[in-house]
N, C-alpha and C positions, 0 to 999 in steps of 0.2 A: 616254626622251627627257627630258631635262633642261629645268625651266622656272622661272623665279624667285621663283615663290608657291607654289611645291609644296612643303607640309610636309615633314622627314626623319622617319621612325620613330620618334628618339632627340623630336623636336619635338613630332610628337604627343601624346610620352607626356607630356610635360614639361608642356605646356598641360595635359592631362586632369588630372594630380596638383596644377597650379598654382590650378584652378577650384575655388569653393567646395562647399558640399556642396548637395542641392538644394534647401532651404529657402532658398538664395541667401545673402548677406554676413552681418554681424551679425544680431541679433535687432530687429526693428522692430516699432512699436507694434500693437496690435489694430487701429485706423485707423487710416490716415494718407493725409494726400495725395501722391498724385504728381506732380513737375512734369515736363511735358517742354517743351523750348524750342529755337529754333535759327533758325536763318536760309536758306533755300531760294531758289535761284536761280534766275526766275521765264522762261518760255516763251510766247511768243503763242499755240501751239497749246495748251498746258494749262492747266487750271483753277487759281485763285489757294484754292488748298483742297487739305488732305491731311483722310482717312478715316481714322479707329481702327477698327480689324478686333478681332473675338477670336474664332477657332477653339472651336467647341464639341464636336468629334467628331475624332479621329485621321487620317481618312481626306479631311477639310477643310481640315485645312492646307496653305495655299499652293494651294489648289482655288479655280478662279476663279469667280465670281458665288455659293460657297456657304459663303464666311465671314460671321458675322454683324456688323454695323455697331454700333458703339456710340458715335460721338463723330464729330462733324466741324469741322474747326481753321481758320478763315480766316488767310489771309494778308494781311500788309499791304503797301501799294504797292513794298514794298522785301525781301518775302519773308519777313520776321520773324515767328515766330508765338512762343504760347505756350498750351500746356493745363495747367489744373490742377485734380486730379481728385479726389475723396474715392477710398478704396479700402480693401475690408477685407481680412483674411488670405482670405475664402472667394472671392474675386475676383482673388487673383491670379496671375500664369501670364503664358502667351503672350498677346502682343499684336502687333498686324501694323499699320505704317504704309503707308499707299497713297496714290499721286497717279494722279488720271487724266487724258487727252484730253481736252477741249471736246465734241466728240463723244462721248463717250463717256457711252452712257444709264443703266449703274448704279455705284454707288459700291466694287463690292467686285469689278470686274474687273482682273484680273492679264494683263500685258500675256507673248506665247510666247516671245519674240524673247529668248536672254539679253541679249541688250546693251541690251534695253528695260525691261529687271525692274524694277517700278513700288513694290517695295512695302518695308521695311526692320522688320527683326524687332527684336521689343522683350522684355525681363522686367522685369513689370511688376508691385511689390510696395508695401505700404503705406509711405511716406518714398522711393520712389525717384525721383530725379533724373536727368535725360538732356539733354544739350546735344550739340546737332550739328548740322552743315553739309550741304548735299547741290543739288542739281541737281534742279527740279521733271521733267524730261525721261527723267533717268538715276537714275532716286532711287537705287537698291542701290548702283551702281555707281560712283556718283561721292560717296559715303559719307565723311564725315570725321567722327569722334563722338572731340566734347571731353569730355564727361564721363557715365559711366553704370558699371553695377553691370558685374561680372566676366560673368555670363552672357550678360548681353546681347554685351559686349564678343566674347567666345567664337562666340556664333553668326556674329556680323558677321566675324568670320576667316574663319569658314568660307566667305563669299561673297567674300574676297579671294583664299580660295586658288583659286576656281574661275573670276578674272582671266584667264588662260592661256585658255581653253575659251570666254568671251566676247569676246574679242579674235579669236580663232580665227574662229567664227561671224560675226561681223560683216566681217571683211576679206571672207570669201568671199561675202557679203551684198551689199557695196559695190561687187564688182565685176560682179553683176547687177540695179541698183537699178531696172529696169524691167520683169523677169519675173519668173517663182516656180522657176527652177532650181535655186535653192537650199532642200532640202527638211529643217529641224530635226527632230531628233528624240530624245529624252533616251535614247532607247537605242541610239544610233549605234555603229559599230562606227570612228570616225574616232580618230586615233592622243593626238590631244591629249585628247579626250573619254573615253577608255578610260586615263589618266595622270591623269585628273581621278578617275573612280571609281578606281580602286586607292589614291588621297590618303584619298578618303572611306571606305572601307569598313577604313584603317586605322585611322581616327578614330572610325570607330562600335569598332573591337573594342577601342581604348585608352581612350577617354573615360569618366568616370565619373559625367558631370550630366546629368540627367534631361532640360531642355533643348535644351541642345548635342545630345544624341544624338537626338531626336527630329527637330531642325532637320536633323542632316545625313543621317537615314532618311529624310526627304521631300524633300531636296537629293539623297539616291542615286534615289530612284524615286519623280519625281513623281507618276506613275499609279496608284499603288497596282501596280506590277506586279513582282513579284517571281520570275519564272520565270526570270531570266538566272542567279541563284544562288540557288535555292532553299537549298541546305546554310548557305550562310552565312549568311541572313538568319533563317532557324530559329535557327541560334547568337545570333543577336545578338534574337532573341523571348526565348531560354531565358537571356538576360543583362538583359533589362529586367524577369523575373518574377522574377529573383531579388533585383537591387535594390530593384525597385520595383513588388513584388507588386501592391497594391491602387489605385493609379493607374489608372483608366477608359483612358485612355490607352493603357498596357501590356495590356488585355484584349481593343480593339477591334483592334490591330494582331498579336495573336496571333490574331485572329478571320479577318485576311484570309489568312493563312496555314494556311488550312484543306486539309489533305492533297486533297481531291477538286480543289481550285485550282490545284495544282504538279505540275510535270511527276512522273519517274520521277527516285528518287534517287539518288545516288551509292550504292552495294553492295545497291541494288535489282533485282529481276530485268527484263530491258525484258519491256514486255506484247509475245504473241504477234499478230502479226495475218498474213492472206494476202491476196497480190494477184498479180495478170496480168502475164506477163512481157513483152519484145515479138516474144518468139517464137509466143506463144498459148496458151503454158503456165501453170503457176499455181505462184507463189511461195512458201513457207511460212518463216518467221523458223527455225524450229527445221533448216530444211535445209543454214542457213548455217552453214559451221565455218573452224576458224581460231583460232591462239591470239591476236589481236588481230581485230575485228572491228569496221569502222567503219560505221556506220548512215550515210548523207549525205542530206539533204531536199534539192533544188535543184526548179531547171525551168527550160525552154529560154529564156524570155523573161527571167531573174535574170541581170546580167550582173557580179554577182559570183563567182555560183554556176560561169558559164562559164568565168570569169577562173580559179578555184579548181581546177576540174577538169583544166584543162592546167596548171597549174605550179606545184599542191600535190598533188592526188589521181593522176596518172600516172605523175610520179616516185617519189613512195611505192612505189606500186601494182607499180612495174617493179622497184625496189630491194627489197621487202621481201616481195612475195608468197609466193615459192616458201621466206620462213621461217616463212610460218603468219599473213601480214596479207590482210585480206579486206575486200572493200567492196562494202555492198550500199547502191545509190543508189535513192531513191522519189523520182521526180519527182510535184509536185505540178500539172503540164500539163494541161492541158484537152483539145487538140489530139493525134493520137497524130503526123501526117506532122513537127510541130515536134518533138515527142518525140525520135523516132526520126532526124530531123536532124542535131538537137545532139546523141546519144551518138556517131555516127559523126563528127561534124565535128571533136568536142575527144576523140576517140580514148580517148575512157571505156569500157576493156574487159574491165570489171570488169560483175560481176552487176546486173539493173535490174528496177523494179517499178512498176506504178503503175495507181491506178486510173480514171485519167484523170477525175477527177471535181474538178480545181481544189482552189480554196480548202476545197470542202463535202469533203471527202476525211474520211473515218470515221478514218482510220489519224493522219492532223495535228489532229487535234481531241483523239482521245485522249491525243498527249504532249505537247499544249498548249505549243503555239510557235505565235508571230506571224508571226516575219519566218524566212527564207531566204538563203544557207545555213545550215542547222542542224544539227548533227550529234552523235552518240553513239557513242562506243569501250566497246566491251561486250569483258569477257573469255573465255575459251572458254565460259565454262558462259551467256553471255551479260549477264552482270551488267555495270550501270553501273559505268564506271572514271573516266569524265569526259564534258564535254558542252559545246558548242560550241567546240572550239578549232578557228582559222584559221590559215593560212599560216606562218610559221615558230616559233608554240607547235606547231600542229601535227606538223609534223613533226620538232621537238623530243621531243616526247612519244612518238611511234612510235619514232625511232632509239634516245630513251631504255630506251621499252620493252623492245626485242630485244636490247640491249647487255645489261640488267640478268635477263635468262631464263638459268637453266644451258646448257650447251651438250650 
């Protein structure tokens, strides 16, 4: 899906190699000051004050209430501010600007909302200089920066490219502004949202500044959660040790990437478990065969999951079976008569499992997945081949599969 702030490949690169190195522009003094200045376009609900943040831990960036405060900037009647700050080479790095609500009781709250993003990234080094315009309401978003160093500049791309995906949110926002039907989530599987990560995680594998790539590692996964692509985000661990071996930074974010943390990996064997069938029987991983074999987590109350099984997993299932595709579905249900409902209702008549024990389920804990549906294509011998494709990667990759097998 085509959108007008989405980086090209060729783009990417061209920024990555245009950026300086990560000591930032020229060489600047042992101390120096920095100024930052600009004009802010003031809100009756917010505060006539923006916060200087500075991130002291990897896992804190862009973490709300746990950046630490170093500076607070008043505004004057007309939004003009100005800081100017001594700073030495061992102080400088990331810095985070932030405005907040009138209400709003601490100074280093980050607002969920993208269309609300309260806060504007800085690199902040001894002699740096920063002028820029913004909206006390919409600070990221309504961002105009007259002057400031290449990195800085770099990071703030990256929150235009991800325009497309706050617009997005917001329309659907606006057209329920008196309930919460509309539910955000940074790991959404929504079409613009999923064109947004694919921009970024080109950007993490092209970029070369310490910075930028850090900014857009916690612009791909705010959470700290890296389970949707463990393979890639390992690549891009084993890309920041090698640039930038002894950066704290590079050792706490290889730290959250601790194998007992991530699922099962691509040309990993999946773990064994057993469960109850709804025959009364008992299931074993090892019983399933098939030279393409699809793991599926649903349950009867996911109504993507239901949506998925009539008009991605049946059609498969009927086309491809009798050439060696197999699907074994573990609903994560609590209830067995809902259970047993939805496999007859969406004519899923393919193999089923479950231990009827919900979310507390022994068998979803071990291959550590949040949300539903989630799935794994194991090949005969059961090995990871891929994991979570939906709807037409899906069964792109299944026809792929059996087209590409000898005959």
């Amino acid at each position: 899906m085509p959108f007008p702030y989405l980086f090209s490949t060729l783009q990417i690169a061209i920024l990555a190699l245009s950026l300086v190195s990560q000591s930032g522009c020229a060489q600047s003094p042992p101390s120096a000051s920095v100024v930052i200045q600009g004009q802010i376009t003031l809100n009756d609900d917010w505060q006539n004050k923006l916060y200087l943040l500075k991130p002291d831990y990897f896992s804190k960036i862009l973490a709300a209430y746990e950046m630490p405060i170093i500076d607070t900037i008043q505004l004057d009647d007309d939004g003009n501010f100005q800081l100017k700050k001594q700073l030495t080479p061992e102080s400088a790095g990331l810095y985070i600007l932030v405005s907040q609500k009138k209400e709003t009781r601490f100074a280093n709250a980050l607002e969920e909302l993208p269309f609300q993003e309260n806060y504007i990234l800085l690199n902040m080094e001894p002699g740096t200089e920063i002028r820029l315009h913004s909206a006390i309401d919409r600070l990221t978003h309504s961002l105009h920066i007259l002057e400031a160093d290449q990195l800085t500049l770099a990071m703030n791309d990256l929150q235009e490219f991800r325009l497309p995906l706050v617009e997005s949110v917001e329309s659907a926002w606006m057209e329920h502004p008196n309930d919460n039907q509309i539910q955000w989530s940074p790991h959404g599987d929504d079409p613009v949202q999923q064109a947004i990560h694919k921009g970024l995680d080109q950007y993490l594998d092209t970029a070369m500044n310490f910075l930028p790539l850090i900014a857009a590692l916690r612009l791909r996964s705010p959470g700290n959660d890296y389970r949707d692509r463990p393979e890639f985000f390992l690549r891009i661990a084993a890309k920041l040790e090698s640039m930038f071996p002894d950066h704290t930074w590079t050792k706490e974010y290889r730290m959250q990437l601790n194998p007992d943390l991530l699922p099962v990996l691509t040309g990993q064997q999946m773990p064994p478990f057993t469960l109850p069938t709804p025959e009364g029987d008992t299931l074993h991983t090892g019983d399933l065969h098939g030279k393409l074999i699809l793991v599926d987590f649903w349950a009867s109350w996911c109504a993507p999951c239901r949506k998925e099984n009539r008009s991605t997993l049946r059609p498969l299932y009927d086309e491809f079976h009798d050439k060696g595709f197999n699907i074994l579905a573990i609903s994560i249900d609590s209830d067995r008569n809902s259970w047993i409902n939805a496999i007859n209702k969406d004519g899923a008549i393919w193999k089923h499992a479950s231990d009827l024990l919900g979310d507390a389920s022994p068998v979803r804990q071990s291959l550590k997945f949040d949300t539903i549906p989630a799935c794994y294509l194991l090949d005969e011998d059961g090995k990871l081949l891929a994991r979570n494709l939906h709807g037409d990667a899906l069964q792109l990759f299944v026809k792929d599969y059996f087209n590409g097998l000898p005959e």
